[in-house]
C-alpha positions as CSV (number, residue, x, y, z in Angstrom):
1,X,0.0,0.0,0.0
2,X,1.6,3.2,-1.2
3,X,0.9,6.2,1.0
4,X,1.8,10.3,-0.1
5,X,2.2,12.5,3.0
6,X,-0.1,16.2,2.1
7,X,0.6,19.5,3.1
8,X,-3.2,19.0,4.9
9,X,-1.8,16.3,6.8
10,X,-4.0,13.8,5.3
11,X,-2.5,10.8,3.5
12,X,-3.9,9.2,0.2
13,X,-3.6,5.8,0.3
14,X,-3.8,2.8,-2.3
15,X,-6.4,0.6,-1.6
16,X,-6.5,-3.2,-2.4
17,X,-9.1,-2.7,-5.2
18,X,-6.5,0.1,-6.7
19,X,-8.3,3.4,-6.0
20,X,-7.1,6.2,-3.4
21,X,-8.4,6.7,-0.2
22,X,-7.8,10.2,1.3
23,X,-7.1,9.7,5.3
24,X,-6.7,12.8,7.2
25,X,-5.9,12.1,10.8
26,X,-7.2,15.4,12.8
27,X,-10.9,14.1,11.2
28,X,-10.7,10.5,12.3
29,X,-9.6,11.6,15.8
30,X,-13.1,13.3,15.8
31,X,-15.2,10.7,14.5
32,X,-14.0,8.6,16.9
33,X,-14.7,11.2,19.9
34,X,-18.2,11.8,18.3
35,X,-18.7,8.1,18.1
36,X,-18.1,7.2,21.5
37,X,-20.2,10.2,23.1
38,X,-23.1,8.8,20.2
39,X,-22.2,5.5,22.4
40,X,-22.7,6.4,25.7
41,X,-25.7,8.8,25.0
42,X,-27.4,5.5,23.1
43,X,-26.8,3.5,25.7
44,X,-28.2,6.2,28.2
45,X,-31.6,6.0,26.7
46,X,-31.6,2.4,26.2
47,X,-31.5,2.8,22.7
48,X,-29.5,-0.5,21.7
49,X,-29.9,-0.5,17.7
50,X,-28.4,2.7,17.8
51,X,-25.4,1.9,20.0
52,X,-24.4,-0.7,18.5
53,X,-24.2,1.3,14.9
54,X,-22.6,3.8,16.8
55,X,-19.9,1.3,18.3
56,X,-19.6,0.1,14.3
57,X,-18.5,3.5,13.5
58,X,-16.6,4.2,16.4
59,X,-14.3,0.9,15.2
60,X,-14.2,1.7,12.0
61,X,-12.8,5.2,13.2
62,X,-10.5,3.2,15.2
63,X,-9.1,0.9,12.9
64,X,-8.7,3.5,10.6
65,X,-6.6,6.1,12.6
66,X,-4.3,2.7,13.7
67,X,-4.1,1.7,10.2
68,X,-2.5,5.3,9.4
69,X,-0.4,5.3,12.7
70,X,1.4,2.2,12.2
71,X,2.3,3.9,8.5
72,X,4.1,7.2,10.1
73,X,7.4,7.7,11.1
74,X,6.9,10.7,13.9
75,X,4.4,10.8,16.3
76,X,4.7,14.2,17.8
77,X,1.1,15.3,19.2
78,X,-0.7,12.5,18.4
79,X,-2.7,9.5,20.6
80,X,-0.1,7.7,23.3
81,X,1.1,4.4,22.5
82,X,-0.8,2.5,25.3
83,X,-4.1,4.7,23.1
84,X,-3.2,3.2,20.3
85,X,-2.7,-0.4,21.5
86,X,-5.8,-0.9,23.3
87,X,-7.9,0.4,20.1
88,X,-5.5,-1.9,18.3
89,X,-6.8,-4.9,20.3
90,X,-10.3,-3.8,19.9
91,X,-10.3,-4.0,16.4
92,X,-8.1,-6.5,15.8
93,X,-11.0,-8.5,14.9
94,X,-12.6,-6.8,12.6
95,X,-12.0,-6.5,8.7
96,X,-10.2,-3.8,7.0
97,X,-13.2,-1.4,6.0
């Protein structure tokens, strides 16, 4: 998978099928803080179907930002290691999206 570093930070990426995929970090970071408040405020109304498609994005968010970090040299400012490793483990299960 080939990956070209932007000026925007984001990183285009080659995908299996052969297209680019446009990944820009400071975005997935959000989506994965929006998908975990969606979580909990699902959960708070007892509104199950929702949570779990919210916990589906917030792994896909996940996956995505880990795929991306294990493809960088420097990590200056960005989620801690141990971060990264336990989001690492729970996706580790789950396909590439």
């Amino acid at each position: 998978m080939s990956s070209v570093a932007l000026r925007t930070g984001a990183v285009a990426r080659r995908k299996p099928s052969g297209q680019l995929d446009l990944y820009d970090p400071d975005k997935g970071l959000k989506k994965i803080a929006v998908s975990e408040s969606a979580v909990k405020h699902f959960l708070r109304g007892k509104q199950l179907n929702e949570a779990l498609e919210a916990i589906e994005h917030q792994f896909k968010a996940m996956r995505e930002f880990v795929w991306w970090w294990d493809g960088l040299p420097g990590r200056d400012g960005m989620p801690t290691r141990m971060v990264i490793e336990r989001w690492r483990k729970a996706v580790k299960t789950r396909e590439r999206p």
